[in-house]
C-alpha positions in Angstrom: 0.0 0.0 0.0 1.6 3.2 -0.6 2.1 5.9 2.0 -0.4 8.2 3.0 -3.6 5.6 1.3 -6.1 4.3 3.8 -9.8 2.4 3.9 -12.1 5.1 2.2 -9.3 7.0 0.1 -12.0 7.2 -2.4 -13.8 9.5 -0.7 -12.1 12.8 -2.4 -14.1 12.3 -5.3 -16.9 14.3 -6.2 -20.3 13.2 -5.6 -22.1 15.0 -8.0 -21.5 14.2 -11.9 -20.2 16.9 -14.0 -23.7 17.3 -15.6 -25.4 18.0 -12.3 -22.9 20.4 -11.5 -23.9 22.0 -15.0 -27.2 22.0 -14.3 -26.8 23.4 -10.8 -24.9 26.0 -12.6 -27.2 26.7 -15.3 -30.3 27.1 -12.6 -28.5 29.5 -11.1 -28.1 31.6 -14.1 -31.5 31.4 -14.9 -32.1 32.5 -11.2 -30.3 35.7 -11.4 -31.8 36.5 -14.3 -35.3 35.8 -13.0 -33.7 38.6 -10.5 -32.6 41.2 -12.8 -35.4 41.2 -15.2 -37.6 42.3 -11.9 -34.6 45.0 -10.6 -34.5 42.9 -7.5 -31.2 43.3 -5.9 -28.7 40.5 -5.5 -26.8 41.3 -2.2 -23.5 39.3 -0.6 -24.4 38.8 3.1 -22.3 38.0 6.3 -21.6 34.2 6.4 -21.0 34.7 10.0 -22.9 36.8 13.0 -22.8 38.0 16.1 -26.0 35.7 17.5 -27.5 32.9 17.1 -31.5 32.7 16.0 -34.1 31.7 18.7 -36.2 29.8 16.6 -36.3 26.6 19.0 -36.5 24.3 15.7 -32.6 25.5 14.8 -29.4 25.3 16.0 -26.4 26.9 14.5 -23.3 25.9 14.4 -20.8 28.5 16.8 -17.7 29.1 15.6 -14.5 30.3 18.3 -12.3 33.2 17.1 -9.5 34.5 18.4 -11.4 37.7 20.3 -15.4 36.3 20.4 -18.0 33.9 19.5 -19.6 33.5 16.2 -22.7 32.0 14.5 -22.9 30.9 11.1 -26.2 32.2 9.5 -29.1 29.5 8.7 -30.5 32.0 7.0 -30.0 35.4 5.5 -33.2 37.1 7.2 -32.0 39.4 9.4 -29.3 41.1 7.3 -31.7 41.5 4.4 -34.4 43.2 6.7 -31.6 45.4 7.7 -31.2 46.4 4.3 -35.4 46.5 3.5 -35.2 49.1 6.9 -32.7 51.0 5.2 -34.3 51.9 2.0 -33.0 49.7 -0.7 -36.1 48.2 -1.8 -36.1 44.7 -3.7 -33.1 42.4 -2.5 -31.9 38.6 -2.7 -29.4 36.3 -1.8 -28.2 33.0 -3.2 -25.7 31.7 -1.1 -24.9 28.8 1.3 -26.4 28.7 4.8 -25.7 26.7 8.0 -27.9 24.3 10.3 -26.8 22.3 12.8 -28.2 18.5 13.1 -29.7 18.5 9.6 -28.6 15.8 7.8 -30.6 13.2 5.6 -32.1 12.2 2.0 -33.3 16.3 1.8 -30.8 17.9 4.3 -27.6 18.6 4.3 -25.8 20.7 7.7 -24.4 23.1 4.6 -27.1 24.0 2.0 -27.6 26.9 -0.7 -30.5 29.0 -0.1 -32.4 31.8 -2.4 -34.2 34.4 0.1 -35.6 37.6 -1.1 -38.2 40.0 -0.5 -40.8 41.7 -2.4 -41.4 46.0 -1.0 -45.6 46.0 -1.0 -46.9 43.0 -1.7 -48.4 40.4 0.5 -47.8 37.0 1.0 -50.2 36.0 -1.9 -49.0 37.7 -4.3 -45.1 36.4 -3.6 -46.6 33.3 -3.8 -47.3 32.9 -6.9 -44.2 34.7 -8.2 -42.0 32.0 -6.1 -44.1 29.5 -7.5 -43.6 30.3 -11.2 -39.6 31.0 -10.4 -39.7 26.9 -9.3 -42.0 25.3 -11.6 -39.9 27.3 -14.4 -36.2 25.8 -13.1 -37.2 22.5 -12.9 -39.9 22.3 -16.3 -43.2 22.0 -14.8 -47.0 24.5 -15.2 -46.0 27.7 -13.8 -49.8 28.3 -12.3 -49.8 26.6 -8.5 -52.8 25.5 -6.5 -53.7 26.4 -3.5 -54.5 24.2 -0.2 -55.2 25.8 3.0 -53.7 24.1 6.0 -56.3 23.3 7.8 -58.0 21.3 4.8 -55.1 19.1 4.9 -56.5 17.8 7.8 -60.1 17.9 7.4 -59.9 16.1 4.4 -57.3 13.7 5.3 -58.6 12.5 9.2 -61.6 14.6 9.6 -59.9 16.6 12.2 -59.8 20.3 12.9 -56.2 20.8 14.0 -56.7 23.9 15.9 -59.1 22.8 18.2 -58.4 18.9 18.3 -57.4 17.7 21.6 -53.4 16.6 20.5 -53.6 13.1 21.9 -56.1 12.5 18.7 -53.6 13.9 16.1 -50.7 11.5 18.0 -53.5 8.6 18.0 -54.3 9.2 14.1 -50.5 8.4 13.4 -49.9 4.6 12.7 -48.2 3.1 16.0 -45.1 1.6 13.7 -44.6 5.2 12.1 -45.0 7.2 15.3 -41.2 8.6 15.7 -39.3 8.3 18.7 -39.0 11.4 20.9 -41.9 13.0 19.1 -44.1 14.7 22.0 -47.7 13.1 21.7 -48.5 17.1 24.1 -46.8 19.2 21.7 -49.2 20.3 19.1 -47.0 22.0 16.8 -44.5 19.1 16.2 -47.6 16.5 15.4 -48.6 19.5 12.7 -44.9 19.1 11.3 -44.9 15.3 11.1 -47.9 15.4 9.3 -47.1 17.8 7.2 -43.5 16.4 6.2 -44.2 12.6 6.8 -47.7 11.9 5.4 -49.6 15.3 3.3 -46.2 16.8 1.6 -45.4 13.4 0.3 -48.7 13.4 -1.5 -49.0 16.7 -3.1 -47.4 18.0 -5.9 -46.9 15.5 -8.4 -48.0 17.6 -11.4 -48.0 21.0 -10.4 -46.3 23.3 -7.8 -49.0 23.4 -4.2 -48.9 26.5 -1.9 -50.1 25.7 1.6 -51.1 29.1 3.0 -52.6 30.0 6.3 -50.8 28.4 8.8 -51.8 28.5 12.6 -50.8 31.6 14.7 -48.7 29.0 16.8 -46.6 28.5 13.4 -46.2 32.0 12.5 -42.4 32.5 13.1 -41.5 35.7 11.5 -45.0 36.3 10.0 -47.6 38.9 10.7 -51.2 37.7 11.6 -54.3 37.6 9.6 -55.8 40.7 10.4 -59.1 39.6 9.5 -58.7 35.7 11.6 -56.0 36.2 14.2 -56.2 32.3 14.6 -53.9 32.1 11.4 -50.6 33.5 10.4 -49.8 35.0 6.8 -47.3 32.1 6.4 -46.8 29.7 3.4 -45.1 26.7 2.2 -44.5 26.0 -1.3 -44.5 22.0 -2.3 -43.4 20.5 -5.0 -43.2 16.8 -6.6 -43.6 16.0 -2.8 -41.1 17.8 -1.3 -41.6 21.1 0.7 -39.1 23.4 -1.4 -40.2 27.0 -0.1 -41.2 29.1 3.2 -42.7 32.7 2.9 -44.2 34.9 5.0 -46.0 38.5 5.1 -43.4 39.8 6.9 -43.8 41.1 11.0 -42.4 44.4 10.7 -43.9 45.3 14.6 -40.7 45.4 16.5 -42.5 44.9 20.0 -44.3 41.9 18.8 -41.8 40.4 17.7 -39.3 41.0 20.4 -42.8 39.1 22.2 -42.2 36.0 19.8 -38.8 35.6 20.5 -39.0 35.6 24.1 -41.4 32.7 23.9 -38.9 30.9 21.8 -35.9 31.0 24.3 -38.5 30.0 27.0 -39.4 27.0 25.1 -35.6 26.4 24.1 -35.1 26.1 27.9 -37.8 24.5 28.6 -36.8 21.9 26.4 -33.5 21.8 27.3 -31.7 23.8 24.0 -29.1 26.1 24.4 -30.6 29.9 25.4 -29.2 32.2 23.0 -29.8 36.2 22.9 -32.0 38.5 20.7 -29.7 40.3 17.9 -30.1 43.9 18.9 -28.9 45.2 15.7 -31.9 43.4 14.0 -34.2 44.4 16.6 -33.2 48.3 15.9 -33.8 47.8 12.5 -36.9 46.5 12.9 -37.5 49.5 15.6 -36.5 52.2 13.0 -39.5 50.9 10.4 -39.3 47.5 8.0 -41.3 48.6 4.9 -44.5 46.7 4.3 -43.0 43.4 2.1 -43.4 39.4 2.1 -40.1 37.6 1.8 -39.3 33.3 1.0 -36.7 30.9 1.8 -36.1 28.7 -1.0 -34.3 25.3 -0.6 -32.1 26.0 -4.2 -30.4 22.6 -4.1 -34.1 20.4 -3.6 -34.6 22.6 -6.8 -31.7 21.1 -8.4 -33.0 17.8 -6.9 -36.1 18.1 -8.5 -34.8 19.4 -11.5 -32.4 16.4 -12.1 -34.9 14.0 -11.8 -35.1 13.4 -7.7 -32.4 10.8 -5.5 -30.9 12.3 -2.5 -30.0 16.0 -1.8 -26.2 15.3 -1.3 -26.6 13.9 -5.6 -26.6 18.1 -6.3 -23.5 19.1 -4.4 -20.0 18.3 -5.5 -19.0 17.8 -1.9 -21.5 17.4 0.7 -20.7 16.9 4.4 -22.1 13.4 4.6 -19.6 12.4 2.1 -16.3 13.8 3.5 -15.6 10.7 5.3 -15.0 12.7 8.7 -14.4 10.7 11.5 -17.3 10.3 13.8 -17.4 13.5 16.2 -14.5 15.2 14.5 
């Protein structure tokens, strides 16, 4: 054996062929000129920040330097709001984000990620833009459907899951496909295993599906439905079975939101996460006056994915993290 070769020396090789890669390429082309034809602003954001998100469902990765603590970003949210407070109108970015713990056939701990936000409209409206942007990458009808959230439900088990006592949601769920450590009490994580185990898998096939009015408990960064407080301007955009986008009509109330985040570090300690603090720098932003706008998330390499056909999220990337043979806890 010579010097230096060991079990797995394979492993240097790229994972993705060279016509993924061209098509990953060519996708994002066609992205940025999705972009420019609209004068929507492609900005270059901080890969690193000062603090962490409170969103109990994440957990970033920290990083030591040599004089403080850093974050990488999961998402560029709170620099583009700073610049949407500041005046400069339509902006995107198309970069790579970080989430700790997500690895699998759709995630990958290091993932590329189109955000951007839309001055005056509402979440509708973006909706339908997003929805044309994705069915045109990947070749499919450009007009979606839309599904409220809580028909997914009622159709599917009869339920209403607003008002449904929980322990009926857990007992719908088919004893050898209930998940270890899901909470049968927690409310909101039986709405995501629905959502990502059983109705998301089903949707889609043949056109883009926008699921829109999601609880208030599932609002995140979204304002409420002034005319239903029950439900938050929040949607999801699925396609080919696979949830691909998150948008929101964007909370620009600085007070409520400061409010939201508070009950997300409770629950984080509550449930035993790692506190982290509220970024005051995107809190003043916020306090100085975010224009009215709706803003998505969209998962750029599951549009890749679809794109090439389907398979397995690390099939896009010439090196994902799940190939790098690192040693276990390294």
């Amino acid at each position: 054996m010579r010097a230096g070769r060991s079990e797995g020396a394979d492993n240097w090789r790229p994972q993705a062929g060279r016509e993924t890669l061209c098509l990953r390429a060519a996708l994002k082309a066609r992205v940025r000129a999705f972009m420019d034809e609209r004068g929507i602003l492609e900005v270059d954001t901080p890969h690193l920040a000062g603090y962490a998100v409170p969103d109990p469902e994440l957990s970033c990765f920290s990083v030591t330097g040599s004089r403080a603590r850093y974050w990488l970003i999961p998402s560029p949210e709170y620099h583009l709001k700073r610049l949407l407070a500041a005046g400069y109108g339509d902006v995107y970015s198309l970069g790579p984000v970080f989430r700790d713990g997500e690895e699998g056939l759709l995630h990958e701990p290091e993932f590329t990620l189109l955000e951007y936000y839309r001055v005056g409209w509402d979440a509708r409206a973006l909706a339908c833009e997003a929805a044309e942007l994705v069915a045109g990458l990947i070749g499919w009808p450009n007009r979606p459907r839309f599904v409220r959230f809580v028909d997914l439900f009622e159709e599917t088990l009869g339920l209403d899951p607003l008002t449904v006592p929980c322990e009926r949601l857990w007992e719908a769920i088919e004893p050898e496909r209930r998940p270890a450590g899901l909470d049968p009490a927690d409310r909101t994580a039986l709405w995501d295993f629905w959502l990502g185990t059983v109705f998301y898998p089903r949707l889609g096939e043949e056109e883009a599906v926008v699921v829109h009015d999601f609880p208030a408990e599932a609002a995140a960064l979204a304002r409420l439905d002034p005319a239903d407080a029950r439900f938050a301007q929040r949607f999801e955009i699925v396609v080919g079975g696979i949830e691909v986008a998150n948008g929101y009509h964007e909370l620009a109330d600085a007070v409520e939101q400061e409010q939201r985040f508070e009950r997300d570090r409770a629950i984080r300690r509550r449930t035993g996460r790692p506190d982290v603090g509220i970024d005051p720098e995107f809190m003043a932003a916020l306090g100085s006056g975010l224009p009215d706008c709706s803003g998505i998330a969209i998962g750029f390499d599951r549009v890749v994915l679809l794109a090439a056909g389907g398979g397995a999220l690390a099939s896009t990337l010439a090196f994902p993290l799940a190939g790098s043979g690192r040693e276990a806890g390294s």
